[in-house]
KOLDO-418688 format. One line per field, with one value per residue (C-alpha): residue number from 0; residue in three letters; x, y, z. Coordinates in steps of 0.001 Angstrom, whole numbers. Each point is the difference from the previous one (the first is absolute). Last residue first. Example, Ala and Ser with C-alpha at 12.3 -4.5 7.8 and 13.67 -1.06 7.14 Angstrom:
BEGIN
seq <- c(1, 0)
type <- c(SER, ALA)
xx <- c(13670, -1370)
yy <- c(-1060, -3440)
zz <- c(7140, 660)
END
This chain:
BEGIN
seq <- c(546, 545, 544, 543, 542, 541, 540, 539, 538, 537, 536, 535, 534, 533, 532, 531, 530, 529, 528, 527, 526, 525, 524, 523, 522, 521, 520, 519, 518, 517, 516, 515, 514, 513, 512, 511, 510, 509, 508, 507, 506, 505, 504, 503, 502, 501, 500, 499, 498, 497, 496, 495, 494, 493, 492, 491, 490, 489, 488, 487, 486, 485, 484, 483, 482, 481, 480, 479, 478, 477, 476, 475, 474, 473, 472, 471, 470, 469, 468, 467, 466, 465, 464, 463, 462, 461, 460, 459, 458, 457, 456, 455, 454, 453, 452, 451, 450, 449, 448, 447, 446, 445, 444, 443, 442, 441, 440, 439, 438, 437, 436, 435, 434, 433, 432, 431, 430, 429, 428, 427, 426, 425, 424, 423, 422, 421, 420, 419, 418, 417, 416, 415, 414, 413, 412, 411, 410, 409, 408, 407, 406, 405, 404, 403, 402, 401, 400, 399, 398, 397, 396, 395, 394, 393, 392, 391, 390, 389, 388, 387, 386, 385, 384, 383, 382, 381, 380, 379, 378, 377, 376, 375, 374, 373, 372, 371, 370, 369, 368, 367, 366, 365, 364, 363, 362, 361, 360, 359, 358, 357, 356, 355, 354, 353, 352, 351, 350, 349, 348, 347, 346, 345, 344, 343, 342, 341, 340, 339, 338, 337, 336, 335, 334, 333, 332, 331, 330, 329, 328, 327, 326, 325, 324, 323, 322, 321, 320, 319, 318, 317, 316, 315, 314, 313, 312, 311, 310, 309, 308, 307, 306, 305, 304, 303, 302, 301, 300, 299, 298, 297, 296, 295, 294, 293, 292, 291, 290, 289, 288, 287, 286, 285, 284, 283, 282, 281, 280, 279, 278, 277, 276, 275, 274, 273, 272, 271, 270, 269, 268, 267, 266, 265, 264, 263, 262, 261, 260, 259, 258, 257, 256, 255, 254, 253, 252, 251, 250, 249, 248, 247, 246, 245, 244, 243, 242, 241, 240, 239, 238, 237, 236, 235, 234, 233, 232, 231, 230, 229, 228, 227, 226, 225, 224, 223, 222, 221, 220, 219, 218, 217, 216, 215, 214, 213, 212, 211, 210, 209, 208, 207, 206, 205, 204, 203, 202, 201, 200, 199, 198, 197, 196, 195, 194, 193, 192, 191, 190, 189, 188, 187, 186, 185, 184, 183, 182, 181, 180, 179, 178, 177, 176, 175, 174, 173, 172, 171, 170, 169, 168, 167, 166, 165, 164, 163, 162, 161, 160, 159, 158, 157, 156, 155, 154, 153, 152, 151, 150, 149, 148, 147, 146, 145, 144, 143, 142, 141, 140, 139, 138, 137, 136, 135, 134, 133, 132, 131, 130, 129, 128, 127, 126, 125, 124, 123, 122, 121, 120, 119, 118, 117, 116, 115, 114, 113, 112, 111, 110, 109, 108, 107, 106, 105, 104, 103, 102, 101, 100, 99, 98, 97, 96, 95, 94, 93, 92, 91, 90, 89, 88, 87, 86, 85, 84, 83, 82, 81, 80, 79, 78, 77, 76, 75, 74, 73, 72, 71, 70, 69, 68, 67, 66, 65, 64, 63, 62, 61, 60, 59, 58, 57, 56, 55, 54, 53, 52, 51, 50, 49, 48, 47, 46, 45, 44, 43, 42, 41, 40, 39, 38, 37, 36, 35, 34, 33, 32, 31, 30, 29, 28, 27, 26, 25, 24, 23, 22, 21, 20, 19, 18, 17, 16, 15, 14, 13, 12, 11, 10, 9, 8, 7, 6, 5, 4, 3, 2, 1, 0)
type <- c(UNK, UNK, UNK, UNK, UNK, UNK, UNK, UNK, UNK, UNK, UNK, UNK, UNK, UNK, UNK, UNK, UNK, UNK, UNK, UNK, UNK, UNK, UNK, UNK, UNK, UNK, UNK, UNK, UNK, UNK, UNK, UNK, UNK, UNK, UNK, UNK, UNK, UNK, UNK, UNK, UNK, UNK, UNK, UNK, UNK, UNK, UNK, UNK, UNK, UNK, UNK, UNK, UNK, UNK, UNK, UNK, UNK, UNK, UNK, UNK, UNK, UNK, UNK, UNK, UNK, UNK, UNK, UNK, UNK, UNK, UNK, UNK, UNK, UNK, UNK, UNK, UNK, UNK, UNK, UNK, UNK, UNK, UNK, UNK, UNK, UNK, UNK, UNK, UNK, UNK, UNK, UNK, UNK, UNK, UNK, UNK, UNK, UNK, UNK, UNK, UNK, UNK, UNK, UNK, UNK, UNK, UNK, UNK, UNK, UNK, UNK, UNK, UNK, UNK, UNK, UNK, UNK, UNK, UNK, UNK, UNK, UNK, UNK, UNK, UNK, UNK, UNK, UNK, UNK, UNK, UNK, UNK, UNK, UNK, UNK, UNK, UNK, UNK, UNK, UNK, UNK, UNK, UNK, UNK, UNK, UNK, UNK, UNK, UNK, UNK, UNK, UNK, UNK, UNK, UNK, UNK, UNK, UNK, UNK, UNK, UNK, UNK, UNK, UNK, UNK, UNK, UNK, UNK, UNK, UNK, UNK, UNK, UNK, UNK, UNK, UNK, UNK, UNK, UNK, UNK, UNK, UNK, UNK, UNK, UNK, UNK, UNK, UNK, UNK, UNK, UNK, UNK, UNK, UNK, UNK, UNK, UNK, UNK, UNK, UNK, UNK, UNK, UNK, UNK, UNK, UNK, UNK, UNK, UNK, UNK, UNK, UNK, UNK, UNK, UNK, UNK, UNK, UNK, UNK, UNK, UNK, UNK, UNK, UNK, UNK, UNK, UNK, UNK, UNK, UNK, UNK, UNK, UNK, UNK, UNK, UNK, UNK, UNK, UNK, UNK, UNK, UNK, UNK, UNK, UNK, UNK, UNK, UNK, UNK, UNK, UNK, UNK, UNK, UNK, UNK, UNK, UNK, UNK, UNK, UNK, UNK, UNK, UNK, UNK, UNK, UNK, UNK, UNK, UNK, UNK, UNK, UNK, UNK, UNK, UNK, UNK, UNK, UNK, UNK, UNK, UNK, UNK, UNK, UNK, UNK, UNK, UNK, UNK, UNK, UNK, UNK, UNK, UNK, UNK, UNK, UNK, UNK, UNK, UNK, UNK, UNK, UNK, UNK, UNK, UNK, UNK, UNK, UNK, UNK, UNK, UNK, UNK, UNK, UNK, UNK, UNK, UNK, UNK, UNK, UNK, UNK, UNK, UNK, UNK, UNK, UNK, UNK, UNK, UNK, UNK, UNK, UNK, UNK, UNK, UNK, UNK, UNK, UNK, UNK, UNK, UNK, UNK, UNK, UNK, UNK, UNK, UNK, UNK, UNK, UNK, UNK, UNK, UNK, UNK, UNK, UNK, UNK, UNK, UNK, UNK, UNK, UNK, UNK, UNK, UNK, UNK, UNK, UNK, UNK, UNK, UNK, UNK, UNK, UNK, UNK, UNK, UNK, UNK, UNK, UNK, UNK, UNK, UNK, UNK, UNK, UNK, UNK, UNK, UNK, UNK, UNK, UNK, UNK, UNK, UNK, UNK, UNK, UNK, UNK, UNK, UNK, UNK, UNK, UNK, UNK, UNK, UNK, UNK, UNK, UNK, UNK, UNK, UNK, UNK, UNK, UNK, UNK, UNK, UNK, UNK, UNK, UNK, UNK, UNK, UNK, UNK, UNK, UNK, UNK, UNK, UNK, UNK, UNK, UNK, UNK, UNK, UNK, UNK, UNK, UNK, UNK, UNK, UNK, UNK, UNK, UNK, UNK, UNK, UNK, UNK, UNK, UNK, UNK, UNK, UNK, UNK, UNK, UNK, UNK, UNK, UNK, UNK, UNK, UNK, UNK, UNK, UNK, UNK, UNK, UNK, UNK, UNK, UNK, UNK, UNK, UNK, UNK, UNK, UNK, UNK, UNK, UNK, UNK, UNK, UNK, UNK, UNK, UNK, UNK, UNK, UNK, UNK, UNK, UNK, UNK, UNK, UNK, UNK, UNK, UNK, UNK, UNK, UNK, UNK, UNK, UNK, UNK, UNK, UNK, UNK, UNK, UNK, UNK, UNK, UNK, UNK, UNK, UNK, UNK, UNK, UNK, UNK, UNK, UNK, UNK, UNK, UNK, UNK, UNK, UNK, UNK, UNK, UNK, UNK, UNK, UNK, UNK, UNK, UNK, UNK, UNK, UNK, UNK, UNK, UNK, UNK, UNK)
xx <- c(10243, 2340, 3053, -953, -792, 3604, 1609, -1959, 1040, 3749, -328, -1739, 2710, 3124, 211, -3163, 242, 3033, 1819, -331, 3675, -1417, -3815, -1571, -3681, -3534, -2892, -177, 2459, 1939, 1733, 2126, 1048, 154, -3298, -1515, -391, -1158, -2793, -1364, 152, -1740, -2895, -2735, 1399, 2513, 3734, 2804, 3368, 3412, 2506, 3707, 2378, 2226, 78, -3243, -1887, -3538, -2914, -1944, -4370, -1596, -4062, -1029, -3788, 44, -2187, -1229, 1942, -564, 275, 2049, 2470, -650, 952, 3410, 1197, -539, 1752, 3383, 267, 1330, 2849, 543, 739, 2035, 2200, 694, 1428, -3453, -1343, -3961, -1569, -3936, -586, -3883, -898, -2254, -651, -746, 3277, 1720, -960, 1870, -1027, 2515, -190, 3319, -2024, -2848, 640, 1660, -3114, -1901, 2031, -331, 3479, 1015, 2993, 843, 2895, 1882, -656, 2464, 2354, 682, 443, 2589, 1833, -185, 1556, 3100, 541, -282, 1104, -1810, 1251, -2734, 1819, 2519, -3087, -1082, 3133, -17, -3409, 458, 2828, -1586, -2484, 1092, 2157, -3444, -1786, -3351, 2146, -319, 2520, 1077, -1373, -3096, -383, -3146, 833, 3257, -877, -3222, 2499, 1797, -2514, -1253, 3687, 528, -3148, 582, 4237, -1736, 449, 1615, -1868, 2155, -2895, 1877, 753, -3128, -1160, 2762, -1176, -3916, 1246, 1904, -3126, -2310, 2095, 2154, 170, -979, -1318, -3565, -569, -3260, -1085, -3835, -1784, -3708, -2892, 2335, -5, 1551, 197, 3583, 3413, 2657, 1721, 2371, -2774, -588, -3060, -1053, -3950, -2083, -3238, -2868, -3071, 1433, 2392, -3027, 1497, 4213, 1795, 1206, -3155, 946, 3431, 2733, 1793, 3541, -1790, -3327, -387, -3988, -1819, -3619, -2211, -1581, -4073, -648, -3399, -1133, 805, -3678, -1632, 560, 1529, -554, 2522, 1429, -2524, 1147, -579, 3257, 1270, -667, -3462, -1621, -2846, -1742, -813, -1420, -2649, -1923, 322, 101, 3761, 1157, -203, 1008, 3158, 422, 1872, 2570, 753, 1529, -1526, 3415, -1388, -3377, -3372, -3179, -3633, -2267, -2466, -1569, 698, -1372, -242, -3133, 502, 3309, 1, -1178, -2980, 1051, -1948, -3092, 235, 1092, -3659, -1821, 2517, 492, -4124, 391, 2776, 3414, 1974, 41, -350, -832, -1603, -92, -2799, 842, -2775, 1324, 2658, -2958, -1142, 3081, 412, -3549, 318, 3428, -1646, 1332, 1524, -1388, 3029, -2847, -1171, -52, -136, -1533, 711, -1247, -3745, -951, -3699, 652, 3632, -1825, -2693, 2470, 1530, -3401, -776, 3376, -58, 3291, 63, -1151, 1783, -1521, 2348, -2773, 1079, -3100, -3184, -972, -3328, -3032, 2525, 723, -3437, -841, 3862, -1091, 1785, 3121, 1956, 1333, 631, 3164, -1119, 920, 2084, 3875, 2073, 3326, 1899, 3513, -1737, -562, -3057, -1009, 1135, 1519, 1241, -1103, 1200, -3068, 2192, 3017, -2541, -2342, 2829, 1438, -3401, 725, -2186, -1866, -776, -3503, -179, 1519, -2523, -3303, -1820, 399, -557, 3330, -296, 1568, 2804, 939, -70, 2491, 2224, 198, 382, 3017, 1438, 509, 2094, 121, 1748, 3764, 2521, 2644, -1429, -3259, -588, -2576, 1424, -1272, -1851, -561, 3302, 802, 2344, -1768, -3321, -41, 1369, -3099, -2424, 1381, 310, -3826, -1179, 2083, 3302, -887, 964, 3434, 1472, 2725, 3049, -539, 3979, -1318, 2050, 2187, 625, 2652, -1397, -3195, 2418, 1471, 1287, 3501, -862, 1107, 2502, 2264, 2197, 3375, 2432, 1977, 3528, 2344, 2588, 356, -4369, -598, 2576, -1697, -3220, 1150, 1059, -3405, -2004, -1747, -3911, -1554, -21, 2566, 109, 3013, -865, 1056, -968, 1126, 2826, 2052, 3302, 415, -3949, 560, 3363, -1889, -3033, 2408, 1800, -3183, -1817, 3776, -296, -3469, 404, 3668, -1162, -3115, -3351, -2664, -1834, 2476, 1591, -1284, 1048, -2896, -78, -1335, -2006, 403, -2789, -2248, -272)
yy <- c(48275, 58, 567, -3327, -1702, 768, -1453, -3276, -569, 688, -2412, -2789, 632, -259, -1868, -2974, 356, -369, 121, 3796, 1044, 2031, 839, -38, 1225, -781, 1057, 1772, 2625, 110, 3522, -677, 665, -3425, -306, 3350, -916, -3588, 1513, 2608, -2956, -2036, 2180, -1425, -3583, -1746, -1017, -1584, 623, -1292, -1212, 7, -1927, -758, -3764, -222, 1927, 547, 494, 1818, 277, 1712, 952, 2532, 448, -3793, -1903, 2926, -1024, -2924, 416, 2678, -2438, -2385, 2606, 1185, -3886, -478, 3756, -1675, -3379, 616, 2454, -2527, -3006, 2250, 1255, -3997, -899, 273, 1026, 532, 2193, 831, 3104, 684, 2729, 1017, 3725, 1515, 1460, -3661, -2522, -3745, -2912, -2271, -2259, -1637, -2786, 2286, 2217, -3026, -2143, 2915, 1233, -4309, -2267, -1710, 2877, 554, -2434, 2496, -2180, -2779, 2621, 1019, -3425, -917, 3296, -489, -4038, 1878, 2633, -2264, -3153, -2725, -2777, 722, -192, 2490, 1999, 475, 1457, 2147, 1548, 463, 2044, 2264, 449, 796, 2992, 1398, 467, 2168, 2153, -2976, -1600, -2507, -2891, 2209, 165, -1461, -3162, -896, 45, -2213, -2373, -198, -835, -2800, -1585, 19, -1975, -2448, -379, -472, 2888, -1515, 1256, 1806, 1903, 3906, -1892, -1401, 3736, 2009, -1736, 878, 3667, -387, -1605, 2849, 2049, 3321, 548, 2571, -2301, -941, -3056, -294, -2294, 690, 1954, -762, 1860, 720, 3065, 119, 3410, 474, -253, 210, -3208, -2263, -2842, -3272, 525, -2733, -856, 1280, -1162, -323, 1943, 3163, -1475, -1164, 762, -1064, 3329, 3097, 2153, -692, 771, -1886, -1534, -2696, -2489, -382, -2726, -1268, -2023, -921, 853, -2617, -42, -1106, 1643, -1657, -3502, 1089, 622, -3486, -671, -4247, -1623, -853, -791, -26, 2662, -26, 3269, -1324, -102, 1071, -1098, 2414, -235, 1631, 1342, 3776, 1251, 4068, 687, -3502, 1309, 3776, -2249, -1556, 2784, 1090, -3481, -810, -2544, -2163, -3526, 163, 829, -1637, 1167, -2701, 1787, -3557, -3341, -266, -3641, -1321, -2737, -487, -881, -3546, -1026, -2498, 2005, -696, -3627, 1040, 642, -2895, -2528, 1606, -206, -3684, -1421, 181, -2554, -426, -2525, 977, -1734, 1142, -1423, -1427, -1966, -3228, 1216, 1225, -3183, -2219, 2336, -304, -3749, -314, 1762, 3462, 288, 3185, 2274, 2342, 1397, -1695, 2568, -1265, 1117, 1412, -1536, -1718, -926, -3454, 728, 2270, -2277, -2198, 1730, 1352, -3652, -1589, 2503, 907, 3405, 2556, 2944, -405, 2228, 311, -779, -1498, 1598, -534, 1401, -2379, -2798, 1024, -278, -3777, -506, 1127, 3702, 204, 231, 3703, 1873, 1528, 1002, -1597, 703, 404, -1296, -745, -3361, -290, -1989, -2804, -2296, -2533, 280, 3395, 744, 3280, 2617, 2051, 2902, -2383, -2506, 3278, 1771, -3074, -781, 2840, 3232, 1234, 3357, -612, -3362, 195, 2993, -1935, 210, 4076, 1138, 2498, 2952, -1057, -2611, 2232, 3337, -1711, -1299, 3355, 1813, -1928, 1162, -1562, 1551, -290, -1102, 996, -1958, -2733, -2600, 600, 2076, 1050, 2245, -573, 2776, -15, -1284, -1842, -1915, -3623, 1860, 1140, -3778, -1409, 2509, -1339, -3322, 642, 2001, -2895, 501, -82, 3698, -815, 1377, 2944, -32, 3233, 1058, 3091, 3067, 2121, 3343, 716, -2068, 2282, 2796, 2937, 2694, -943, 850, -635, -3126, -1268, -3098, 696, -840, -3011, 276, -1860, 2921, 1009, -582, 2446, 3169, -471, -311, 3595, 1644, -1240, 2151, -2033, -107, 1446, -47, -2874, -2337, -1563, -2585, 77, -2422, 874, 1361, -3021, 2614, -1948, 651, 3481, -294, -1811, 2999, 2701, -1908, 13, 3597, 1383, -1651, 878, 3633, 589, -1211, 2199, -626, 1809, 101, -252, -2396, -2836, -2565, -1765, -1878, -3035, -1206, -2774, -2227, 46, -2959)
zz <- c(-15690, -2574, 2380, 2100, -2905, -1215, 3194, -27, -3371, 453, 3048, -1913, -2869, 1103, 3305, -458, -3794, -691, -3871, -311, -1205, -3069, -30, -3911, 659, -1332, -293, -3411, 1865, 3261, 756, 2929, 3516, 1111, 2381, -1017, -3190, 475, 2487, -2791, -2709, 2320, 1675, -2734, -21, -2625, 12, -1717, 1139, -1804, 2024, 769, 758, -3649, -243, 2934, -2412, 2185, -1314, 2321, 391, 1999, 697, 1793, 1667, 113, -1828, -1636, -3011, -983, -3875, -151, 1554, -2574, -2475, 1793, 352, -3862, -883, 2546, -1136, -3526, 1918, 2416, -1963, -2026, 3293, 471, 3651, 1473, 3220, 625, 2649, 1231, 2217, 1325, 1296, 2949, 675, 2958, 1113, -901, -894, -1172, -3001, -799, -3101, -1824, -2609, 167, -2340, -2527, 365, -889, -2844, -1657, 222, -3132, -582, 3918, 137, 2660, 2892, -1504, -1234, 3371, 1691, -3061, 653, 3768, -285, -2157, 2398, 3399, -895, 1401, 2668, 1961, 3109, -1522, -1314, 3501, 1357, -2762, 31, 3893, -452, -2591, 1742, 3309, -2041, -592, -3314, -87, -2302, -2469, -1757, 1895, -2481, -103, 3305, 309, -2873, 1922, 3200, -1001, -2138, 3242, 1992, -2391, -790, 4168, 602, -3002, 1090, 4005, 2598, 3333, 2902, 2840, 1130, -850, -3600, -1088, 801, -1615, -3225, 984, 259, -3307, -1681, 1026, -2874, -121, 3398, 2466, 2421, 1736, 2235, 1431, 2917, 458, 2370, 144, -1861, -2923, -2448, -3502, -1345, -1035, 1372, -2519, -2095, 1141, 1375, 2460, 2082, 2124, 2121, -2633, 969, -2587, -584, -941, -2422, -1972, -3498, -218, 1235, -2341, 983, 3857, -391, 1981, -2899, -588, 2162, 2093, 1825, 710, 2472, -1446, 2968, 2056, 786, 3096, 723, -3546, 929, 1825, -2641, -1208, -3225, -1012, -2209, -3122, -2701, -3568, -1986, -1890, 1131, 4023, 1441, 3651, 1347, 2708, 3589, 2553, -2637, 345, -2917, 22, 1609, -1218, -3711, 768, 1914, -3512, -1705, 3226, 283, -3239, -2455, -1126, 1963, -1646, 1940, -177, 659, -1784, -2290, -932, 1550, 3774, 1045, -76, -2265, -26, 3558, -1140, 2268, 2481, 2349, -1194, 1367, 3182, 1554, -1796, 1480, 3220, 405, -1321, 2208, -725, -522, -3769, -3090, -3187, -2663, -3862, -2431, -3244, -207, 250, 2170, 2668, -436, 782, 3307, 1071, -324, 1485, 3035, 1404, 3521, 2006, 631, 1713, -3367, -3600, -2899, -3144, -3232, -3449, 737, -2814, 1717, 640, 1919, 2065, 707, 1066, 2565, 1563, 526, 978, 2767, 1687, -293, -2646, -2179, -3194, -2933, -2925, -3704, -1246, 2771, 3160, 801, -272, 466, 3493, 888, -1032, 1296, 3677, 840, 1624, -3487, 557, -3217, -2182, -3391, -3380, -2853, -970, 3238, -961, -418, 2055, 2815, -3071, 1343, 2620, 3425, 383, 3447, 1828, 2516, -1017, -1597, -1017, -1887, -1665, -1481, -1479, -1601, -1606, 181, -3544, 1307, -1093, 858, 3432, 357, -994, 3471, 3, 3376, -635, 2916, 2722, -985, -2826, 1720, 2904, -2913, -1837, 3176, 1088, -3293, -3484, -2522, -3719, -2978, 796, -2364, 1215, -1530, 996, 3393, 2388, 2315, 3592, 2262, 3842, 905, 3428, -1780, 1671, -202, -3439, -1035, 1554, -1641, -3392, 1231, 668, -2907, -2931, -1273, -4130, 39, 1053, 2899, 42, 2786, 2134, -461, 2195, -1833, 2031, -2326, -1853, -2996, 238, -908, 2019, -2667, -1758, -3348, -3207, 1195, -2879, 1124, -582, -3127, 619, 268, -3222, 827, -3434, -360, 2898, -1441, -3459, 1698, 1771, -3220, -2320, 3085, 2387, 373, 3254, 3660, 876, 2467, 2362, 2558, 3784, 2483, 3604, 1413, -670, -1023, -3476, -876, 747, -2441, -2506, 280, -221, -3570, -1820, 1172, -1164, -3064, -887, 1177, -1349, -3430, -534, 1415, -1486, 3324, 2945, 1524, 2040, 2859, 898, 3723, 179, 3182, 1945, 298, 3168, 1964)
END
């Protein structure tokens, strides 16, 4: 029986407060509705305002996921349990034929050290006529008892075979002495003679077909000389003919340039692999390189996509890497419509909000779900840190009311909790330009250009004046990353913003977006404090009159 799948709900890269917490409190109320198994993720690192927002509310911060292509762990892997390389040919055969596998891992404690197929075996009982192979693989006696169905007589069965060859004692003893030599394995019956002999000459051990009994005397010998005796039902043909088989599969298993695959490869990397190597099956490792499982081609054909929600984005560019690979089955968002295409039609909810978390609020409500004091303390902090404590233009009267019925179950205060929230992302004095860019990332196009718009808020105008000549050199620095590159400070005290920005059509496009003269890259912009419904749009509308 198939186990049920989880389904990741994710924000967007350079997740900001409203995408963590939103992706957080979706996922409990999908989990609340038994629709499945839901588990919130997160795309990138969180900003010093959001683990502010995480630690208050004692909520864990989510798992990171980097991409959410179709892995070997979303595959059907064949829990083909491994043998050890002590297992001798024929229990290895045996095993083959009870799973109906044609290869076995080889493990030893816990770690891949070879593989042994059906073809392995069938080479090795074809093609080996060496007479000294239980020496030179150095079998176990163990090996040889469970192979031939044997009892040990005289001797330790946990003692190894080091020297010798493996012969037939049919021949009279004045003939059998001319070739047996110290160590030898003598397979004979019940002749006194020819057992004897073999005791005389040092043989290593003497195996005993047909059940025959064996005398005291032969017994108190073969101790005497420190010769093994073993005991077996078989006659001497089956003897001789198993006896190889209890050869360790260690020895001809196959040890170097193995073809393995770890649980975190993706599928669309290894199929070149399967495409030109032609295995049915294929071990598969975990981080630690411990051996997990068999792939088969075949698992291949039923190959399960990672199930994804999408909340507070829509855009392609904006969305965790390998978006194309996975299926988006929700979309939860405030912002515009973008590029994002779907094979299959998926449930998406779109509003003209300030913050995903108000459409998620309206959600718990419109399904009768009580919100929890940690659930309603994370969407409102999210309502809260988009809007600017209501100070956006993206506000909406829904927000507001939302934001206070949440902080009641929170038990927070609104203006005083903000101002601590605020100050907490604002910390941006131990924090290096690139960490800062990136901290509030989006990247959007528009009439053939792609840009890229990053945002910080701060209570402290001096913390944003120092910050502002460091951001505009590590722009410089990657520029051509996008062909523009932006960059606003945002006052939150006094809303507005200061713009940074660099690309060869930039200055023109900032210009003709809010009919200004920008100099030395930069621009002072009163009232800007949105992004998504000031300054996207602006943007959009002053590439369109550059170009």
């Amino acid at each position: 029986m198939q186990k049920e799948r989880t389904v990741f709900v994710i924000g967007h890269k350079n997740p900001d407060t409203d995408s963590i917490c939103s992706a957080i409190a979706y996922a409990a109320l999908k989990n609340k509705l038994n629709e499945g198994k839901f588990a919130p993720k997160r795309a990138g690192e969180i900003n010093n305002e959001t683990k502010y927002v995480l630690e208050h509310f004692e909520v864990d911060v989510p798992e990171f996921i980097g991409h959410v292509g179709t892995q070997v762990s979303d595959v059907t892997i064949k829990t083909t349990p491994a043998i050890s390389r002590e297992f001798s040919l024929k229990k290895a055969w045996n095993t083959m034929r009870d799973l109906g596998d044609a290869t076995m891992p080889v493990a030893q404690d816990g770690k891949l050290v070879g593989i042994i197929s059906v073809k392995d075996i069938a080479t090795a009982n074809m093609d080996v006529y060496e007479t000294h192979i239980l020496a030179m693989s150095h079998t176990k006696y163990t090996n040889i008892l469970e192979t031939i169905d044997g009892k040990m007589i005289v001797g330790d069965e946990n003692d190894v075979v080091t020297k010798g060859k493996i012969l037939i004692g049919a021949a009279n003893p004045d003939l059998l002495e001319s070739y047996l030599d110290e160590g030898d394995i003598v397979i004979t019956g019940n002749r006194f003679e020819s057992q004897l002999c073999g005791i005389e000459m040092n043989a290593g051990c003497i195996v005993v077909c047909m059940g025959a009994p064996v005398s005291k005397t032969i017994q108190k010998l073969a101790i005497e000389n420190n010769c093994k005796i073993i005991s077996t039902p078989h006659d001497t043909y089956m003897t001789a003919r198993l006896m190889s088989q209890s050869t360790p599969v260690g020895y001809f298993m196959r040890k170097e340039n193995l073809i393995t695959f770890h649980k975190d490869d993706f599928i669309v990397d290894i199929k070149s692999v399967l495409s030109k190597i032609r295995h049915r099956d294929f071990p598969v490792l975990d981080h630690e390189g411990n051996y997990c499982g068999m792939l088969s081609r075949r698992s291949l054909l039923n190959t399960e996509k990672k199930k994804i929600i999408m909340v507070d984005h829509n855009e392609k560019s904006q969305a965790v890497d390998g978006i194309d690979e996975a299926e988006i089955i929700e979309i939860i968002d405030h912002h515009r419509l973008g590029s994002l295409e779907t094979t299959m039609p998926v449930y998406f909810r779109n509003q003209p909000v300030g913050c995903t978390a108000t459409i998620v609020y309206g959600m718990y409500l419109e399904n009768g779900i009580d919100v929890e004091r940690k659930i309603a303390g994370l969407l409102c902090s999210a309502i809260l840190s988009d809007t600017l404590m209501f100070r956006s233009p993206t506000c909406t009267e829904k927000d507001k009311v939302a934001a206070e019925a949440l902080a009641a179950i929170a038990g927070i205060e609104i203006q005083d909790y903000a101002e601590k929230m605020f100050r907490a992302g604002s910390c941006l004095g131990d924090k290096a330009p690139e960490e800062i860019f990136y901290q509030d990332f989006k990247k959007f196009s528009g009439g053939g250009l792609s840009f890229g718009v990053g945002q910080i808020s701060s209570l402290d105008q001096d913390e944003l004046v120092q910050l502002r000549p460091k951001i505009a050199a590590y722009m410089e620095s990657i520029e051509g990353s996008c062909d523009i590159l932006f960059f606003l400070l945002t006052n939150i005290i006094t809303e507005s913003s200061e713009l940074v920005f660099v690309g060869e059509k930039a200055k023109e496009v900032v210009d003709a977006s809010f009919c200004g003269k920008a100099e030395d890259g930069w621009i002072f912009l009163p009232g800007m404090v949105s992004r998504k419904k000031q300054f996207v749009p602006k943007i959009l509308n002053g590439i369109q009159q550059v170009l």
